[in-house]
Structures are given as C-alpha cells and as structure tokens.
SEVEXZA-162101 format. One record per residue (C-alpha): residue number from 1; x, y, z. Coordinates in steps of 0.2 Angstrom, whole numbers, plus 5000, padded with zeros to 4 digits. Example, Ala and Ser with C-alpha at 12.3 -4.5 7.8 and 13.67 -1.06 7.14 Angstrom:
<rs>
<r n="1" east="5062" north="4978" up="5039"/>
<r n="2" east="5068" north="4995" up="5036"/>
</rs>
This chain:
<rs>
<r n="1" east="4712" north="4461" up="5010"/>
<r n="2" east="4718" north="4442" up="5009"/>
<r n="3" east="4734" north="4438" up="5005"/>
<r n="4" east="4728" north="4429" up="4988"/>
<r n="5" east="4720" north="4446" up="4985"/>
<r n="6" east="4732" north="4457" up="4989"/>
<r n="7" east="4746" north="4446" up="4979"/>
<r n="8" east="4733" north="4449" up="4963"/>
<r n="9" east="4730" north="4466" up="4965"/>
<r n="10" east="4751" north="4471" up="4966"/>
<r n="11" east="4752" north="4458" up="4953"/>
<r n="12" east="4739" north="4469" up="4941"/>
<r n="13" east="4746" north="4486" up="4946"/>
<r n="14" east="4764" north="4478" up="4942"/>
<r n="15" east="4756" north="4476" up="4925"/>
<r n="16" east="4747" north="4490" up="4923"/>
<r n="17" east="4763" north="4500" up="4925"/>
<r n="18" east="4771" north="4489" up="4913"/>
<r n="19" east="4761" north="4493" up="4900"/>
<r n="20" east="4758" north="4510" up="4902"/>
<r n="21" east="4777" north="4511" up="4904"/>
<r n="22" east="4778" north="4501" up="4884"/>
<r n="23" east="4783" north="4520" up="4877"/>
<r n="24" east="4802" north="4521" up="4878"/>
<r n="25" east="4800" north="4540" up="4884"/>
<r n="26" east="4811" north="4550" up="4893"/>
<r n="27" east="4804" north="4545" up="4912"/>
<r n="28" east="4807" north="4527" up="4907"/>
<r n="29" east="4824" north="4529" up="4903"/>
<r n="30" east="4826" north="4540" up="4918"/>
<r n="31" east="4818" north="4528" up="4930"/>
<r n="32" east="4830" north="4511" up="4924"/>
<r n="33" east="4845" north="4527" up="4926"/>
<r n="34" east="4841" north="4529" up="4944"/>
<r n="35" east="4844" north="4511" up="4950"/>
<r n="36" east="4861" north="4508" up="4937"/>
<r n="37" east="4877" north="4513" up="4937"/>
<r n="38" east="4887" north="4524" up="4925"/>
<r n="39" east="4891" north="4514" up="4912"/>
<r n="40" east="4909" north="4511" up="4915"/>
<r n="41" east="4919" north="4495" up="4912"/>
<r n="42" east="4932" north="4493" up="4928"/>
<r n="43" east="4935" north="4476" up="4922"/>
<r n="44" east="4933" north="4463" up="4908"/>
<r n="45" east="4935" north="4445" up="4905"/>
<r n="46" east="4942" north="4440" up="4886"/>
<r n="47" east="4928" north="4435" up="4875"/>
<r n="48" east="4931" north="4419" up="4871"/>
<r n="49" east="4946" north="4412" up="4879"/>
<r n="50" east="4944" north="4409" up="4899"/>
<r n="51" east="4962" north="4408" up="4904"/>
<r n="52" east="4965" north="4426" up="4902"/>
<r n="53" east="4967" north="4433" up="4917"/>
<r n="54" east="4954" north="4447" up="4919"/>
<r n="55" east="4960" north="4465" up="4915"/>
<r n="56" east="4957" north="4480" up="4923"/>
<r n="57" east="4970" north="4491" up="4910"/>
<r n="58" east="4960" north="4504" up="4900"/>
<r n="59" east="4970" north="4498" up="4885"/>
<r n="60" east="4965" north="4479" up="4886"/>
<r n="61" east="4947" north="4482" up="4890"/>
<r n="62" east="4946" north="4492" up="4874"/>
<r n="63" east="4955" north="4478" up="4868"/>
<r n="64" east="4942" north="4463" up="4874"/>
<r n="65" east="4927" north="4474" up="4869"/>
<r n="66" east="4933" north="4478" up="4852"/>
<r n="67" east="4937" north="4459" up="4847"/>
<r n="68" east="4921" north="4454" up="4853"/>
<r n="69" east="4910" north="4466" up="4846"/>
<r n="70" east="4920" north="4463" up="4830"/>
<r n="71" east="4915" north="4446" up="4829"/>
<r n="72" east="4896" north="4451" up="4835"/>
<r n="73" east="4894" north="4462" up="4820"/>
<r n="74" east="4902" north="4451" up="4807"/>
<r n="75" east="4892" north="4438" up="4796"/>
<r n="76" east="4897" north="4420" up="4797"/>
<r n="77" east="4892" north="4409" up="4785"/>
<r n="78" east="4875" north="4401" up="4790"/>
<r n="79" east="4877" north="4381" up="4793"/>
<r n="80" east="4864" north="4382" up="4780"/>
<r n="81" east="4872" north="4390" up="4766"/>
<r n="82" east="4877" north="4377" up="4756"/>
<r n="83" east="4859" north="4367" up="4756"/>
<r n="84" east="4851" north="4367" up="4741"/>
<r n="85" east="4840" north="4381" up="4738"/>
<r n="86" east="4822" north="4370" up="4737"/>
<r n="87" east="4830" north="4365" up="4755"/>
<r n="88" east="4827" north="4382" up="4762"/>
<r n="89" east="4811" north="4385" up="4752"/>
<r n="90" east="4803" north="4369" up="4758"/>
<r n="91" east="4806" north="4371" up="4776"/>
<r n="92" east="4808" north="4391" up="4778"/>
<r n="93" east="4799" north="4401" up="4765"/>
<r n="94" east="4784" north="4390" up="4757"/>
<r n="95" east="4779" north="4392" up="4778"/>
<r n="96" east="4775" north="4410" up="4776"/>
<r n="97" east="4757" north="4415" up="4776"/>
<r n="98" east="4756" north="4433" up="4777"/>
<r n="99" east="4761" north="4445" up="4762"/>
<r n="100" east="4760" north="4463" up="4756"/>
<r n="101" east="4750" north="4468" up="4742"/>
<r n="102" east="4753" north="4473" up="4725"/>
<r n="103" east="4747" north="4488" up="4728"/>
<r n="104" east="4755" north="4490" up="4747"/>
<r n="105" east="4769" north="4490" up="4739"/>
<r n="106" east="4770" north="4499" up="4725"/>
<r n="107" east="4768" north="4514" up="4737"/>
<r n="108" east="4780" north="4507" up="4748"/>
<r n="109" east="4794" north="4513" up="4731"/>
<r n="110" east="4786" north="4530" up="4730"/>
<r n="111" east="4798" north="4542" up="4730"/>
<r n="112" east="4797" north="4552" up="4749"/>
<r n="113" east="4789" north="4569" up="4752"/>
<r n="114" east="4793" north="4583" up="4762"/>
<r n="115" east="4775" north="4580" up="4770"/>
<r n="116" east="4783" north="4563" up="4775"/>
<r n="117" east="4799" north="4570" up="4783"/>
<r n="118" east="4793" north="4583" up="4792"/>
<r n="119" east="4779" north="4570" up="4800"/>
<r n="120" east="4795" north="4559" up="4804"/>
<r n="121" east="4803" north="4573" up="4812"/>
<r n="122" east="4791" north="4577" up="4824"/>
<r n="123" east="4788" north="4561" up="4828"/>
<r n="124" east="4806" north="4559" up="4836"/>
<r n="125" east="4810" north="4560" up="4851"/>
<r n="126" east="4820" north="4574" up="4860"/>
<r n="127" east="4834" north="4572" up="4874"/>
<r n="128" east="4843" north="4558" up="4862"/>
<r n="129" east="4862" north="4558" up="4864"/>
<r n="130" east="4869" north="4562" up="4846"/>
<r n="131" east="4882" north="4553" up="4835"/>
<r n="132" east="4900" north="4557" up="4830"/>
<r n="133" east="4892" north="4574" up="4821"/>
<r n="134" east="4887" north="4578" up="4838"/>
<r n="135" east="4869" north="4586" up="4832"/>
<r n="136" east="4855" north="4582" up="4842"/>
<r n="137" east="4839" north="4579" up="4833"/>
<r n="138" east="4831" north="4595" up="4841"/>
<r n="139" east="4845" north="4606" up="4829"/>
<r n="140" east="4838" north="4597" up="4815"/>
<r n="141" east="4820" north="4603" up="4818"/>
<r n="142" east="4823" north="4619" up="4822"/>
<r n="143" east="4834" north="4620" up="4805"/>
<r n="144" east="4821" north="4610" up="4796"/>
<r n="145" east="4814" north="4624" up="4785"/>
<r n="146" east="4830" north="4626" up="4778"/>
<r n="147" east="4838" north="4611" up="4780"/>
<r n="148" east="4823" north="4600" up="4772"/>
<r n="149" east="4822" north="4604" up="4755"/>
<r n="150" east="4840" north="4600" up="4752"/>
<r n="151" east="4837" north="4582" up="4764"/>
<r n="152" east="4824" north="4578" up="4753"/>
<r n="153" east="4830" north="4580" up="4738"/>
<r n="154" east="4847" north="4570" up="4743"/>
<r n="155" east="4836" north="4554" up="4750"/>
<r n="156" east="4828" north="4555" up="4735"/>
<r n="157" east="4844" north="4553" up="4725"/>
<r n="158" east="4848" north="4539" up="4733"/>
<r n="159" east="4831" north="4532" up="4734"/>
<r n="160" east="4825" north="4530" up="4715"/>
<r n="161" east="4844" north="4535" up="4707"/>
<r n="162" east="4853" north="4523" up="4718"/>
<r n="163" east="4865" north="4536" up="4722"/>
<r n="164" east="4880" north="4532" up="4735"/>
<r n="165" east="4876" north="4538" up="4753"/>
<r n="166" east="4887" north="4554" up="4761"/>
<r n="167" east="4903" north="4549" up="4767"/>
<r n="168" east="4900" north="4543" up="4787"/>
<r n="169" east="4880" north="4541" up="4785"/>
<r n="170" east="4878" north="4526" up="4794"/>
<r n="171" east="4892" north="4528" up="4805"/>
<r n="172" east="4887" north="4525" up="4823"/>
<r n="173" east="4896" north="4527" up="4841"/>
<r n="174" east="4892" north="4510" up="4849"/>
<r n="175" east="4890" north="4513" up="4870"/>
<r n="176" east="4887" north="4498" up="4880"/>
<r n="177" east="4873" north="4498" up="4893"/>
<r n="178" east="4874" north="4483" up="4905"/>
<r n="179" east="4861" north="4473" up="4907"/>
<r n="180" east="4863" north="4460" up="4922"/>
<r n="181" east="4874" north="4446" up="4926"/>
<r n="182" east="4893" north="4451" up="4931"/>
<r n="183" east="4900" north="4467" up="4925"/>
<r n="184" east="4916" north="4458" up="4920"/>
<r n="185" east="4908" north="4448" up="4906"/>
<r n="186" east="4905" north="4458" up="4888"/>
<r n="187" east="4891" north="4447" up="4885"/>
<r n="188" east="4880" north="4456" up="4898"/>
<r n="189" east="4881" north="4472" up="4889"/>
<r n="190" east="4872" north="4478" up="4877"/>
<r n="191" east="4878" north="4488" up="4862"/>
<r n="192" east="4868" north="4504" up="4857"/>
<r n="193" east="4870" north="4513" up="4842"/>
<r n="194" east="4871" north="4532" up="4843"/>
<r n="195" east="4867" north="4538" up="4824"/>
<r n="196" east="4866" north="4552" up="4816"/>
<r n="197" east="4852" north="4565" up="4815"/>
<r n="198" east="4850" north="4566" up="4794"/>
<r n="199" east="4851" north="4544" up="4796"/>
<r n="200" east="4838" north="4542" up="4809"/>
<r n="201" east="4826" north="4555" up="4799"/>
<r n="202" east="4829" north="4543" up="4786"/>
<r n="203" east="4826" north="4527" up="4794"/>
<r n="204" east="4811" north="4535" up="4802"/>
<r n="205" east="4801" north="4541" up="4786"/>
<r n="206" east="4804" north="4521" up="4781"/>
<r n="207" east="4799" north="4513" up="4798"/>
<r n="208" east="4781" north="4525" up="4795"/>
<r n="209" east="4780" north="4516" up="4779"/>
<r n="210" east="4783" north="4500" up="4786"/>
<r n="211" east="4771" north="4502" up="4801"/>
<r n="212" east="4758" north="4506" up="4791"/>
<r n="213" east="4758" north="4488" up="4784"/>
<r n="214" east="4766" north="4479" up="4797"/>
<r n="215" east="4749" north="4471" up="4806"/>
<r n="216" east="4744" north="4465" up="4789"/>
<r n="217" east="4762" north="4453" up="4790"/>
<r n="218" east="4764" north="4447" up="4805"/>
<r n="219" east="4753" north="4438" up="4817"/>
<r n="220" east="4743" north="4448" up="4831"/>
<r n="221" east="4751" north="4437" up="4843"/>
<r n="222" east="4766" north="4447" up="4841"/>
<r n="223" east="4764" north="4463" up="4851"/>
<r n="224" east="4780" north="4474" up="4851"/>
<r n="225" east="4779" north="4489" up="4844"/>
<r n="226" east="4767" north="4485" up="4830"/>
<r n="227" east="4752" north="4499" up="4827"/>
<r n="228" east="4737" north="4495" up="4840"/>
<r n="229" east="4747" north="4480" up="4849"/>
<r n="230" east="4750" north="4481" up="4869"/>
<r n="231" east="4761" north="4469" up="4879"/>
<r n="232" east="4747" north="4466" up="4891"/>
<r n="233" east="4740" north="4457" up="4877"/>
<r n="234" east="4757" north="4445" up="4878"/>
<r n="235" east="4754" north="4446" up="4898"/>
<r n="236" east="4737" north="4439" up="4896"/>
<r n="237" east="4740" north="4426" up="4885"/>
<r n="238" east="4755" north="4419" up="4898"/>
<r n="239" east="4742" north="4421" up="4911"/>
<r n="240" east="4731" north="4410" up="4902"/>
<r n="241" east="4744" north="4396" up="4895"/>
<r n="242" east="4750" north="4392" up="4910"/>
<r n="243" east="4731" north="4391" up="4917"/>
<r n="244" east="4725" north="4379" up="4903"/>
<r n="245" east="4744" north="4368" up="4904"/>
<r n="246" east="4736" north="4358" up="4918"/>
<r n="247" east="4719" north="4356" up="4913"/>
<r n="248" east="4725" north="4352" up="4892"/>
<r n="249" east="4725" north="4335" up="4888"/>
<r n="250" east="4741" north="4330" up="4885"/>
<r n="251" east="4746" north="4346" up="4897"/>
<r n="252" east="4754" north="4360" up="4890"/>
<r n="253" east="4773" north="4368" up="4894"/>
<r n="254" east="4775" north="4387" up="4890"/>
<r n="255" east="4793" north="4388" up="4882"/>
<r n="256" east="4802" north="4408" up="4885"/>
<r n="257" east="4816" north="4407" up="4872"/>
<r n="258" east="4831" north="4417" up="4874"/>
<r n="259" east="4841" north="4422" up="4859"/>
<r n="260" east="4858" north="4425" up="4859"/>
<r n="261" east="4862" north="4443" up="4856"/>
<r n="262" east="4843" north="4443" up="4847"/>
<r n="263" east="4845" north="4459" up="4836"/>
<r n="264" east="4866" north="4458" up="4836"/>
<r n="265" east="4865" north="4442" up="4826"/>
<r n="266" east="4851" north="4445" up="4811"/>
<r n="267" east="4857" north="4437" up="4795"/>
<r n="268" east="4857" north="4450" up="4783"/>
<r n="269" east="4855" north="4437" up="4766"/>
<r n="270" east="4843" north="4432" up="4780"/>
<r n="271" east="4833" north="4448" up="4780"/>
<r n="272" east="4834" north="4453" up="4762"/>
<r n="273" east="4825" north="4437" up="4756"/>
<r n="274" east="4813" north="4436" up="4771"/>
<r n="275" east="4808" north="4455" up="4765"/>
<r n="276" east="4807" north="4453" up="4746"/>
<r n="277" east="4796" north="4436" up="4751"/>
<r n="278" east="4785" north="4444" up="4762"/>
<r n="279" east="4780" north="4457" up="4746"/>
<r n="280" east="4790" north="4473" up="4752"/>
<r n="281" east="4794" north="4484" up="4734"/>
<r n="282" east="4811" north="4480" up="4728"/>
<r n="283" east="4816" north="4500" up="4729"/>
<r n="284" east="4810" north="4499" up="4748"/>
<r n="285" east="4822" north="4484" up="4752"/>
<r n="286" east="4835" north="4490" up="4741"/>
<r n="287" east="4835" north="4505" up="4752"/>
<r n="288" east="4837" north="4495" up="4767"/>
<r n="289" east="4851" north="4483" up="4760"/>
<r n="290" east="4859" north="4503" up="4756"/>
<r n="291" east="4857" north="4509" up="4773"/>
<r n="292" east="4865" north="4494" up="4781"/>
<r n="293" east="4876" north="4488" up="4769"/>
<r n="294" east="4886" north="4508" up="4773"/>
<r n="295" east="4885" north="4504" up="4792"/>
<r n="296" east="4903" north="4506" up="4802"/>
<r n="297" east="4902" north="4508" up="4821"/>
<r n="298" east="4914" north="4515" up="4832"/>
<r n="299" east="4914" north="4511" up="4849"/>
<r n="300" east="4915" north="4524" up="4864"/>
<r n="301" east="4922" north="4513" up="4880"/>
<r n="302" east="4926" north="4524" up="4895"/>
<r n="303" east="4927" north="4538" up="4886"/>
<r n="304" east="4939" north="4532" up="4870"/>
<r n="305" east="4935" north="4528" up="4855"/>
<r n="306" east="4940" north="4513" up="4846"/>
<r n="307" east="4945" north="4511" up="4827"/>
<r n="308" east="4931" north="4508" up="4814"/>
<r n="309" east="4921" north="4490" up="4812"/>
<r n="310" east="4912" north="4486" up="4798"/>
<r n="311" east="4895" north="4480" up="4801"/>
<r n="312" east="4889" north="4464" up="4789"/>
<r n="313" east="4875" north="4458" up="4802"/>
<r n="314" east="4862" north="4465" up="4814"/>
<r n="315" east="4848" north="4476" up="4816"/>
<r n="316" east="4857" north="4491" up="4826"/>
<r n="317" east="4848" north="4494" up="4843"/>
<r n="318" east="4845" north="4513" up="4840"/>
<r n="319" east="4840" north="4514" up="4821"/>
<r n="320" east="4821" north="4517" up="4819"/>
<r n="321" east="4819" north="4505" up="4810"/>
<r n="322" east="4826" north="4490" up="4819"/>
<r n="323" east="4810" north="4485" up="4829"/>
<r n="324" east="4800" north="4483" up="4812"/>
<r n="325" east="4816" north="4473" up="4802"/>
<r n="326" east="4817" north="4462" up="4819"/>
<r n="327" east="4799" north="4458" up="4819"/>
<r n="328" east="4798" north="4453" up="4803"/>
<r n="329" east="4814" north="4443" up="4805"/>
<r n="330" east="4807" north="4433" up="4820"/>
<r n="331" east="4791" north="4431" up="4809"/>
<r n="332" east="4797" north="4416" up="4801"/>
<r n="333" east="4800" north="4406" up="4818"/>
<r n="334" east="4782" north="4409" up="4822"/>
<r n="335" east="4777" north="4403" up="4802"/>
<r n="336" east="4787" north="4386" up="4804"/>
<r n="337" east="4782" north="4383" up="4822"/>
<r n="338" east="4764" north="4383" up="4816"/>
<r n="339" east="4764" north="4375" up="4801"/>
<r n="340" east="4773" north="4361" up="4810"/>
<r n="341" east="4759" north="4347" up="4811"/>
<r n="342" east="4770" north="4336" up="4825"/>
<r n="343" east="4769" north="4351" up="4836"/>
<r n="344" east="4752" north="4353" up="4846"/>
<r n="345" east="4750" north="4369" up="4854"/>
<r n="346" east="4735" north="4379" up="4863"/>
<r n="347" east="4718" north="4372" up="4856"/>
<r n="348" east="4708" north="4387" up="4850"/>
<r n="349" east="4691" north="4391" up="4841"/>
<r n="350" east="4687" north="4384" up="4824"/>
<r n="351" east="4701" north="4370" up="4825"/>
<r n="352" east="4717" north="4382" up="4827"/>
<r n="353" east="4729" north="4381" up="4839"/>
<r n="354" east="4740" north="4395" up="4847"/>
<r n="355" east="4760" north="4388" up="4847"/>
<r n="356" east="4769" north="4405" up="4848"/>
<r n="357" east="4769" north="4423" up="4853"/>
<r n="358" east="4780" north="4438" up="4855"/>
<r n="359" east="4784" north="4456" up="4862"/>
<r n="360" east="4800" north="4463" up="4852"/>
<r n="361" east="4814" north="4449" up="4855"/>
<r n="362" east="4806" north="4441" up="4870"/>
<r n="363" east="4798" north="4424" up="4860"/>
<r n="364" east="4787" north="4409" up="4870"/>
<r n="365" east="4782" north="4395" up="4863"/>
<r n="366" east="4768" north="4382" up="4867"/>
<r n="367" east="4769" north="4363" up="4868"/>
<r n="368" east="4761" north="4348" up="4872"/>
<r n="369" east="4771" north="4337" up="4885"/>
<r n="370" east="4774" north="4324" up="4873"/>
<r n="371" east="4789" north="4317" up="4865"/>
<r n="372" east="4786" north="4320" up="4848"/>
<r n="373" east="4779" north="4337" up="4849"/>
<r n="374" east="4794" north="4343" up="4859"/>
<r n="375" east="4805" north="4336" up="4848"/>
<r n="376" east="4796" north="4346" up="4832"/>
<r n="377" east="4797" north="4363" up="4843"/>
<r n="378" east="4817" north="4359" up="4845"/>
<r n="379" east="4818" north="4353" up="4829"/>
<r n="380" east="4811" north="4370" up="4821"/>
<r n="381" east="4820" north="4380" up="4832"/>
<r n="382" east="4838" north="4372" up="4827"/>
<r n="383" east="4832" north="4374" up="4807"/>
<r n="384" east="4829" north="4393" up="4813"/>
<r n="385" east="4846" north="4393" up="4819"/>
<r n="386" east="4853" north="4386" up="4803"/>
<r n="387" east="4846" north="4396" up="4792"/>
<r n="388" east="4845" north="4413" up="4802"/>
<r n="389" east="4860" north="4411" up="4810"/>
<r n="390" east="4849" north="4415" up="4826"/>
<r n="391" east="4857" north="4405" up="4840"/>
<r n="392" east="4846" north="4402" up="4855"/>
<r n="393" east="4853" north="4399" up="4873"/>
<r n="394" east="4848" north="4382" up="4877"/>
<r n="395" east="4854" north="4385" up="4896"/>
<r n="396" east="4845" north="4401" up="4899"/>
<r n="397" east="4830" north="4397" up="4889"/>
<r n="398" east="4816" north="4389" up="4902"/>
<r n="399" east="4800" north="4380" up="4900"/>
<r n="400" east="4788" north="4380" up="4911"/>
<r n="401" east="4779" north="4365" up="4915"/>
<r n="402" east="4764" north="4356" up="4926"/>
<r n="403" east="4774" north="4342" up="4933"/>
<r n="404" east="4792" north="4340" up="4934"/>
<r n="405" east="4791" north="4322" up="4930"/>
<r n="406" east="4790" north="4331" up="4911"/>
<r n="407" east="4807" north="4336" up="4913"/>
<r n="408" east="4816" north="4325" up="4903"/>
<r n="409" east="4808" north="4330" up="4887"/>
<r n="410" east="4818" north="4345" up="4887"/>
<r n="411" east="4835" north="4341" up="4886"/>
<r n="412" east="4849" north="4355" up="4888"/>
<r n="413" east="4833" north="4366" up="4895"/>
<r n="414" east="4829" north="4373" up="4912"/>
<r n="415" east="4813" north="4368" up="4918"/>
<r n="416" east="4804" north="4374" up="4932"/>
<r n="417" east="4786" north="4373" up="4938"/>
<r n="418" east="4772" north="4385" up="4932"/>
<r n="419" east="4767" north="4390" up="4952"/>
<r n="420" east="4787" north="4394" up="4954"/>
<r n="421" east="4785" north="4411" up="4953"/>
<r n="422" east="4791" north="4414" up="4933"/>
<r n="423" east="4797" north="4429" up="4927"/>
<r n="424" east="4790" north="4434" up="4908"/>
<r n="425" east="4791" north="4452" up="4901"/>
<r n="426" east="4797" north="4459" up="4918"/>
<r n="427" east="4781" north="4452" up="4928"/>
<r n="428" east="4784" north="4440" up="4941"/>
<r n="429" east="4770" north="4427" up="4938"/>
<r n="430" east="4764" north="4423" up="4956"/>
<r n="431" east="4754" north="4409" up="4959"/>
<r n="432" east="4737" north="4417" up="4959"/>
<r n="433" east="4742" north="4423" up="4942"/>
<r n="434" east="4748" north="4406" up="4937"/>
<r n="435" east="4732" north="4398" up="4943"/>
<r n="436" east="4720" north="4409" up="4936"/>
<r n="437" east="4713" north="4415" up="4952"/>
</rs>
C-alpha cells in the first residue's frame, strides 16, 4: 500500500473510532483513565496573580482552586448590560431564525408522568460516581417502584405550583479532571459536577423533552449530541473546507475557535432570554431558571471538601441537561455569523453559504481571505462576547489558511497552513485528508 494510502486509510479508521466512540459509555471513560493520572493536584499556581510562588501545601492548593472556581462560577455583569435594549435585539436576537411552535411548546409545560420518569431512568447510565447523598443512580432504580410515585408527585409540585426545591437538591461535589497543559495551572482542569440521583432524574425527564425539538432549533451543522447528528458529519465538512479554501475565489480560512471555560461561563440572563426567544413554554424555562438558580457546589480537592459556592453562571458539566442548554446557547453565534452580509463563507446550492459549524463546545468558522469579511467574523465574535459574556481565546484559537501571506488578517490569532497537519475534534488532518485525496 503507498504511503499516501496508507496515511488515508489510518486517517479514516482514526475517524471511524472517533465516532463510533461519540457515546460517553463506560469503555470510553475507561480508555482516557488508562493513559491519566489520578486526579491529584501536587502543585498549584495562584489563579490570577503570577508572583505567588507555586504551592505544594494541601491547605493553599484548596485555597488557589477554591478562589478560582469562585470567580468561574460567579456572574459578572456583561460589557453589554447597560446598552439599550433595541441594541441587543438588533444585533443578537432579531438574528434568530429557528423557533418552537406553539404547539411544541405547550407540551413542553405539561405536567411530567410517571411514563416519562421511568423512560428517563432507564436511559441513565450506571457506574456514575454519586453526589454528597452518596446514592448511585442504580439504588434509584432498583427502589423506583417505591420511590416513583412520591418523585413524581414532588417534581410536580415544583413544576406547575412553583414550589421551593428540597434543601441540597442542586448541590453538587465539583472534582476536577485535567485536561492538558501543565498540572500546576487551574485553568487546565476541568470541573465536573457530581449531582444527585433524585436531580439528574429530574434534569433527564426535561433533556428528553428538549431533545425531542432540539433539531427543529438549531442548525444541522451543529452535530453534538442532537437526535440523528454524528461528529463525522463535522469531520467531513472540515475535510471539505479546507479542500475548497484553495480552489474558492477569494480563498477560504477555516477558523477553530476556542472558548474560554465554554460551559463554565454561560450567561444565565443570557440563557433565559435565548430560551423564552427561541419559543421554549415559560413553565419549561421557569423550571430551568429553578433548577439553577438552587445550584451550590462543593468542591472535593485531594480528598477534602471545601465550603459551599453559589453558582450564578454556567451550564454544569454533569447535569443532563447541559449539552442541550449549551447548544442552544452557542446557537446564537451561528445566527449572527450568518446573517452577517460582510462575512462570505462556503458557497453552497441555491445561493447559501456555509459560515459555521459545531460538535458540542468545539465551534469553526468560515471566511473568505479578505479584510472585510475577517473583520465582520471578529467583529460578531466580540458582540458574542459582549452580550454572552462568552470570552474566546484569541491566542489558542487558530485559523487555517492556504497561504501565509493571509496571515496578517488575523491579528491576535495563530495561523497555520491547512497541509500543517491540523488537529480538529481529536483527528489529525494529514495532508491527504487536507487535500481531498
């Protein structure tokens, strides 16, 4: 086999496995376990002033985590909130194109059923490490039959009598996971909630809903975990960006934006509106504004527990219904960036072009290598930031690009050649790949 051949053919495996490994199961979790350490913290930098000496005391680590993640989870005041309100209809909302019925959502505010639950329960998974109550989801089922009625009936109280939740409800043990980079900096950890059982059943039973309508709202060029979407759909449409970018007149950059802390740092006043905007039934997102507004974490560093923090911005990594609240978040980037006329994206059939796509927080962008259509990506991407208080990372965010001479358009950007072996979704893109071979 040629080398060309045999690059393409490790290069479709690769992406084969990738998306028959898109569940989050058990042998997924087990397979990124065998190559990482335990999830201990020798060491820690402070957050945000770098001259503190790095600390390796139990007692200051706690203390460095605790003050970051204290200010991850805490709303700041959008550099937006005090334009005037046609401001943020003009240039966010009148951009949406995709709503829920009338009719959608009046089921959306039907009370739940015991049908629903017990479809919910079944559908999560086993093996989960609990919350502070220390009950494992399989207790739950086994218990159901007893247990059920009296869950029902309590959810339901809170769902049409707007009831206050149970003491601790949303209160989560936060563990971190690293993710790469130096141990020593709290940024390359990610925080996961650990929730409890009776919360998760909840927030499942209101993900089904939302699934169900989900590929009505958002555009099929987001894939992540959306009924009847793949990421290979996302790997083929790189594959065939970075193709065209040569052979597009102008030529074409593909943009991979990285978000700051993506799920960490959605706006809830953000949220609520994007939601009630979209159609979702006011008792559905009063629900939602319910379940978060109760949300306290506790974090577990090296096995000690910290004190409480009051939660007042993020989807929580852990709760079933982050991927959907995330995705519909993020939908409003995607609305602006192709509604904006200055930016030229990937011509398409019937006079549309593609400017965008998406697998969960993972966002790319296309461009045509021209000033004025990079400026309008940059300039949509900052009014995102403004009013979502989504904060990209201009210095790890890359964009690929044809020639280098177009490196200059992006200022504040890495830029690196499309046949530079580029890594998107966890597939290196070789060059036979990049080259449509």
């Amino acid at each position: 086999m040629a080398d060309t051949d045999a690059e393409l053919w490790g290069s479709k495996n690769k992406t084969n496995r990738t998306a028959a490994a898109e569940q989050m199961s058990r042998t997924f979790f087990a397979r990124l376990r065998a190559d990482r350490p335990a999830s201990l913290i020798l060491a820690i930098n402070h957050p945000f002033d770098a001259s503190e000496p790095t600390t390796d005391s139990t007692q200051t680590i706690l203390q460095y985590v605790e003050e970051y993640c204290r200010y991850l989870f805490s709303d700041e005041q959008t550099a937006g909130a005090q334009d005037p309100p046609e401001t943020i209809e003009r240039l966010v909302w009148s951009k949406i194109t995709k709503k829920v019925s009338a009719q959608d959502s009046q089921r959306l505010d039907e009370p739940l059923t015991a049908q629903e639950l017990a479809a919910a329960l079944v559908d999560m998974p086993a093996a989960k490490a609990p919350g502070l109550d220390g009950m494992p989801v399989e207790h739950l089922k086994l218990c159901f039959e007893l247990l059920g009625p009296f869950l029902l009936q309590g959810f339901n109280e809170v769902w049409t009598a707007q009831e206050a939740l149970p003491p601790d409800f949303a209160l989560a043990t936060v563990i971190l996971i690293h993710k790469k980079g130096p141990l020593s900096e709290v940024r390359n950890w990610r925080p996961i909630s650990l929730l409890l059982a009776p919360y998760k059943l909840l927030a499942k039973v209101m993900a089904n809903r939302l699934a169900t309508l989900l590929p009505q709202i958002v555009d099929e060029m987001q894939t992540g975990f959306i009924s009847g979407r793949h990421i290979i759909t996302s790997l083929l449409l790189a594959r065939q960006v970075l193709w065209q970018a040569q052979r597009s007149h102008p030529p074409l950059a593909f943009v991979m934006l990285d978000f700051e802390k993506a799920y960490d740092r959605v706006s809830w006043p953000f949220l609520w509106q994007a939601l009630l905007r979209r159609g979702l039934g006011c008792q559905f997102v009063n629900m939602v504004i319910t379940l978060f507004s109760a949300a306290e974490s506790r974090l577990l560093i090296n096995g000690f527990l910290t004190q409480r923090i009051k939660v007042t911005r993020s989807v929580r990594q852990g709760c079933p219904l982050s991927p959907a609240l995330y995705a519909l978040f993020i939908e409003h980037l995607h609305d602006m960036l192709h509604a904006n006329r200055d930016l030229i994206g990937l011509p398409l059939p019937h006079g549309k072009q593609l400017k965008s796509s998406a697998f969960a927080d993972d966002t790319g962008a296309i461009t045509a290598l021209t000033p004025t259509s990079v400026r309008a990506l940059t300039t949509q991407i900052g009014r995102f930031e403004r009013y979502a208080d989504a904060k990209l990372n201009w210095h790890k965010s890359v964009a690929l690009v044809p020639d280098m001479n177009a490196a200059d358009l992006f200022n504040d950007m890495r830029v690196q050649p499309i046949t530079g072996g580029a890594v998107y979704l966890g597939i290196v893109m070789p060059d036979a790949l990049s080259n449509g071979i």
